[in-house]
N, C-alpha and C positions, 0 to 999 in steps of 0.2 A: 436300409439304414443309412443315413448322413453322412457321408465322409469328413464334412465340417465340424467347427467348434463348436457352441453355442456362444455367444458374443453378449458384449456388454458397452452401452454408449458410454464414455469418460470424458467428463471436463476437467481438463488440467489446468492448474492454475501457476500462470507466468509472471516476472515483472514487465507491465505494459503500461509503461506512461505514454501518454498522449497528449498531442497539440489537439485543442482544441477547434482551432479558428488557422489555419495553415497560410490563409492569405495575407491575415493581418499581422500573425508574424512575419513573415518575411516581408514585408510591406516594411515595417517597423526596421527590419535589419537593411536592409538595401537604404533607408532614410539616414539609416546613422552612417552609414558606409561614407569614407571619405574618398572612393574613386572616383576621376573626374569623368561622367559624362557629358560630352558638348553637345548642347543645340545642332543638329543636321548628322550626326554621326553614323554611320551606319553600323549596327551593332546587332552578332550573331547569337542567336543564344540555340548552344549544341544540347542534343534531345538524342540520344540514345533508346535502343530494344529494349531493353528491361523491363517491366510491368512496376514499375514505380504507382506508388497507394497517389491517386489524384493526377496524377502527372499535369494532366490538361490545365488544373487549375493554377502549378507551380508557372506553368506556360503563357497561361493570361496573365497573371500579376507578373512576371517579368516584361512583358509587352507592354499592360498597362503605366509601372513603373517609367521604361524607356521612351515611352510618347510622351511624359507627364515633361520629361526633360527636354524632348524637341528632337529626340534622336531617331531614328529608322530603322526599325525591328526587323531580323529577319532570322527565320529560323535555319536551321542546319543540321541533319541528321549526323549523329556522330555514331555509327552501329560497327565500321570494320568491315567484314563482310556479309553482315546480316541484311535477310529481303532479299536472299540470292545472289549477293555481291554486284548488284545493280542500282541505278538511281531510283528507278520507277519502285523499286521493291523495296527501298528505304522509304519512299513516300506513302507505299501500302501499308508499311508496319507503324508508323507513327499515324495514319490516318485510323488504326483501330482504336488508336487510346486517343480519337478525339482530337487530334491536333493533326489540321490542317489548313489549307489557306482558306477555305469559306469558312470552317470553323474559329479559327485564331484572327483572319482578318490583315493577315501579314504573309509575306511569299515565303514558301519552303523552298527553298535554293539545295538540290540534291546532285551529286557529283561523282565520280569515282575517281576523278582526275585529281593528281595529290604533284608537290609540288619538293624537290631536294632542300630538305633546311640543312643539315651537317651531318657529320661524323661523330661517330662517339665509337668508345670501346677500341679507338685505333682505327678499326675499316668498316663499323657498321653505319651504313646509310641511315640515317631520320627522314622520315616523308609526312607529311601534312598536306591538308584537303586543302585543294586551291582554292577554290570561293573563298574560304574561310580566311585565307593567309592576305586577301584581300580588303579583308574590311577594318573598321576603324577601329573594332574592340570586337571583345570574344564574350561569353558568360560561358560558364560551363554548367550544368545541371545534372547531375548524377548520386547515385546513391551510394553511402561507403557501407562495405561489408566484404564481411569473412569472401576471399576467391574459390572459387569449387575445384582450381586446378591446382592453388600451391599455397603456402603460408609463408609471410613476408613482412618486411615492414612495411611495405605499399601491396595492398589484394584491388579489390574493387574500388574503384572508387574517381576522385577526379584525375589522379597520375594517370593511373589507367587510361580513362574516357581522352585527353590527350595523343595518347602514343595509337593504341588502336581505335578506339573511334573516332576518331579526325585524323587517324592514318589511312582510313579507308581501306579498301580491300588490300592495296599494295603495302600498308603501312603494317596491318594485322597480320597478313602472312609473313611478311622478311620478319618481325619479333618471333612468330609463333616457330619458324624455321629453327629457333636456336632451343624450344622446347624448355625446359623448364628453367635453365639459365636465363633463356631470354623473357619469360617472364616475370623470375624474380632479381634480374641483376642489369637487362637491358632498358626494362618502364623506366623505373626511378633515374637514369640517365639521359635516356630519351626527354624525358618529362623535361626535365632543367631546362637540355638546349631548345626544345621547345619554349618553356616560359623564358628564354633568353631573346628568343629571337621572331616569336611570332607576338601577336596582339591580344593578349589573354587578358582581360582585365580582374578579372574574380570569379568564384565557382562558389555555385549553390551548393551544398553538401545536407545530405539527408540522411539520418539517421533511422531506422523504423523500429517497431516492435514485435515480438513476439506474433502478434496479429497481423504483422504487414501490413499496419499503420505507422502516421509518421509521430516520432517522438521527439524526434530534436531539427532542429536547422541550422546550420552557420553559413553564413555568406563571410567568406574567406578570402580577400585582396589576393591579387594574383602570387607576388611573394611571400606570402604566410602558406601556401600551400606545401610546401614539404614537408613544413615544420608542423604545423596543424592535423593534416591528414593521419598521419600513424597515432596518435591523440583518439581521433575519432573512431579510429577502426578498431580501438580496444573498447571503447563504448559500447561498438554495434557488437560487435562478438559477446561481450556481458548479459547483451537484451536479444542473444538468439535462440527463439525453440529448439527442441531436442527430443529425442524417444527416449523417456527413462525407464531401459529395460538395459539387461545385460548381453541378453539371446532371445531374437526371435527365428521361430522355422520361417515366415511367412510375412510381407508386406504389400500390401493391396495398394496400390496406389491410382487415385481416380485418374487423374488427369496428369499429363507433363506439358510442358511447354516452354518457350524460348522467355513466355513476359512472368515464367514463375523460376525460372534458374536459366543460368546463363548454359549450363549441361541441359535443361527441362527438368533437371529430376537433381536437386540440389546437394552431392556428396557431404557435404560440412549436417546432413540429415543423417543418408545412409549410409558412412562410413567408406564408401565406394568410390575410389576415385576415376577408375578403369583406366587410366596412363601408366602402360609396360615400362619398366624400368622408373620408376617415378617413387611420389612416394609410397608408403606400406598399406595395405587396408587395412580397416577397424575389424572385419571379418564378425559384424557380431548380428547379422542379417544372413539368413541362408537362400533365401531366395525373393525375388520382388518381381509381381507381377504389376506392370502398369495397362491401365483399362480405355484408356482416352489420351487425344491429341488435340490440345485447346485450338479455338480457332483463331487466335492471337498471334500461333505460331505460322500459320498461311503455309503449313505442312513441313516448316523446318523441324523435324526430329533427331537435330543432334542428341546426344546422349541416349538414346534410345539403346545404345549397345550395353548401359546398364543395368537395365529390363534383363530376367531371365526368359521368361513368357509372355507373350502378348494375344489379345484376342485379333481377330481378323480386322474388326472396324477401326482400332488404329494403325494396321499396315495401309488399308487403303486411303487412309489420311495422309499419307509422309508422299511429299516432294522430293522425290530421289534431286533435282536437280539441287536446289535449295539446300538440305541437309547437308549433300556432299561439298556443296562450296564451301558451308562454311567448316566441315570437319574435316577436310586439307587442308583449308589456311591454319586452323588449330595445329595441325599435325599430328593430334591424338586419334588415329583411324580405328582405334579398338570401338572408339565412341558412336560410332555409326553402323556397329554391328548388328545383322537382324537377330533379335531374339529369336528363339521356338514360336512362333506361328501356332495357334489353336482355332479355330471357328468360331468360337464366343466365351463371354467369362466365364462361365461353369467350368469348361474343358480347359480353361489356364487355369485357372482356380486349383484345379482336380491335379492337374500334370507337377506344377509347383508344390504342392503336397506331398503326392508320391517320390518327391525327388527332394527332398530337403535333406536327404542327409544322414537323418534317424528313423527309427519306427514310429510317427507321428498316429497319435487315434483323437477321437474329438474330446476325447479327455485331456490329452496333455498335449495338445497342440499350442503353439503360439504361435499366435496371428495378431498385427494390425494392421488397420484398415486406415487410411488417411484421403485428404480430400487433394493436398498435395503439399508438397517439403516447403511451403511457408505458410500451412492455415493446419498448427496443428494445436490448440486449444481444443477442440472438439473432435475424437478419434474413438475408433470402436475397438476394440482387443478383445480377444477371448477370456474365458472363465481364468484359465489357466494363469493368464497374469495379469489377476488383482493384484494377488497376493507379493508381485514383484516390482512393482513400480517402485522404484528410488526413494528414498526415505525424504530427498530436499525439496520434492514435489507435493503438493497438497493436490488433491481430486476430488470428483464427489460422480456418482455414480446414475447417472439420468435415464438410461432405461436398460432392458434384457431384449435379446430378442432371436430367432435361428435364422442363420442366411435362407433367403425365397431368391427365386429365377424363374424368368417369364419362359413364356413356351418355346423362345428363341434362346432362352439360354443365357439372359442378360441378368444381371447382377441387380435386387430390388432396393434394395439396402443401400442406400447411398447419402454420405454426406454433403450436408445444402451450405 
């Protein structure tokens, strides 16, 4: 007999507006823009890890844009210590989403070398990428949304991409050192004498949806950025997915990675923050197994420590080297913990079952299945909770079906 549910596909229905045409908005906004580009300038425009919906595309119409004016484009990874806290490995992470110099057509100028801009907070140092601190203008290109480490009036977004991503690896660790202070009360200080003292001209700011499509844009003048940004980040937080359930025993997660959470595995999802002494968990997930390690991630498995159970074929994806540089500079080492280890999904599957907590049978199990913590429109859950989804959510129900597993043990059922 089965130890599993029997399951059920679910489409949930989100607010997911969308751009259409993403080029010719911004084409449009950057036109009305009254910051001065000059003819011969050389002008950075910072490109961060994140899995941004298009990226590439936000990246040629910023290049197209700045050639139209006479100025010279060049790009600049803004990641911190992401790519293994190296040059070559910031230009491997942006070459998967497509942006690179035969691709774009313009030089990826990649660095770790960051430069003293000031003091703030009395004795904390500010550091900024030296290329960067060199050129004649800045663009910033990043996404705002909910932070997976802390809630603030600055989370993700272009304050952020600022202080650590253009702080390079030295710049990400001396913040991350002060832990949660230094992320919710050093950025938005950092940021200012940043836009005081370096060449920021304005920042793309992107919005997405439910879908992890993009729904809004604002290209933001360098000094409207303080005031703008906390604006936006209640926007994104309005248009973010969620699991409308109270208690699950069990969450399957296909894939983690670096270009789907800045953890891989998106806390502001599972309630999980895994920072000791931080803030509280949501506790409303008893166990999460995750089954795969995108290759986006080029074997960074930070947050993996959120994982209860893992099949084998994502341990021997993870880059101990990689992972760990960037979960010291963080300073949250719970997050790089190895989960339980099993031989394939059936035996995490099975282990995480037996260990949730209660007397779980496939009658009254709760289980969901997601493809990962930003594509969750389409999700499998057990019988068990139809009848629990959230009242503010509409669904509709697309097929039935029993978990199947190949002769290795690998998990059939899987969302595309």
């Amino acid at each position: 007999m089965s130890i599993f549910p029997k399951m059920v596909k679910v489409k949930l229905h989100y607010k997911t507006p969308e751009l259409d045409d993403i080029s010719a908005e911004l084409k449009r906004q950057l036109q009305e823009s009254t910051v001065n580009i000059k003819s011969g300038a050389k002008i950075g425009i910072a490109v961060g890890s994140r899995g941004i919906y298009k990226t590439h595309e936000f990246v040629k119409t910023l290049i197209a844009f700045l050639k139209e004016k006479g100025a010279q484009p060049v790009i600049i990874p803004a990641m911190g210590s992401h790519g293994g806290a190296n040059s070559d490995g910031q230009k491997e992470v942006l070459a998967g989403y497509g942006i690179s110099e035969e691709e774009m057509g313009v030089p990826v100028q990649a660095s770790m070398t960051t430069i003293y801009v000031g003091t703030i907070d009395e004795d904390v140092p500010v550091y900024f990428d030296k290329i960067a601190s060199t050129l004649d203008g800045i663009i910033l290109l990043n996404r705002v949304k909910p932070h997976t480490d802390f809630h603030a009036e600055y989370e993700s977004g272009l304050m952020k991409q600022m202080v650590i991503g253009l702080g390079n690896h030295k710049g990400a660790q001396n913040v991350h050192s002060y832990g949660i202070y230094g992320l919710k009360e050093l950025i938005p200080q950092s940021a200012r004498l940043i836009l005081e003292k370096m060449p920021i001209l304005m920042g793309v700011a992107i919005i997405e949806n439910a879908k992890d499509h993009t729904a809004e844009i604002h290209v933001v003048e360098a000094e409207e950025i303080p005031k703008t940004e906390p604006m936006l980040l209640e926007k994104a937080k309005d248009l973010m997915p969620y699991l409308p359930f109270k208690h699950i025993d069990l969450l399957v997660v296909q894939e983690v990675g670096k270009n789907i959470s800045g953890v891989g595995i998106d806390p502001n999802i599972t309630g999980r923050t895994f920072i000791r002494f931080a803030e509280s968990e949501q506790n409303f997930i008893n166990r999460i197994v995750c089954l795969d390690l995108t290759p986006e991630s080029h074997g960074n498995a930070l947050g993996i420590g959120i994982a209860d159970v893992v099949p084998q074929r994502i341990y021997d994806k993870i880059d101990f080297k990689a992972t760990y540089a960037n979960v010291i500079t963080s300073g949250f080492l719970e997050r790089g913990f190895i989960p339980i280890v099993q031989g394939n999904d059936y035996k995490a599957l099975k282990v995480a079952l037996k260990c949730c907590g209660r007397k779980v049978t496939p009658e009254n199990a709760k289980v969901v299945q997601i493809k990962n913590t930003l594509q969750l429109e389409e999700i499998y859950i057990s019988e068990a909770l139809l009848k629990e989804i959230k009242s503010e959510i509409t669904w509709d129900i697309e097929e039935k079906f029993s978990y199947k597993f190949s002769d290795k043990g690998d998990l059939l059922h899987l969302l595309r």
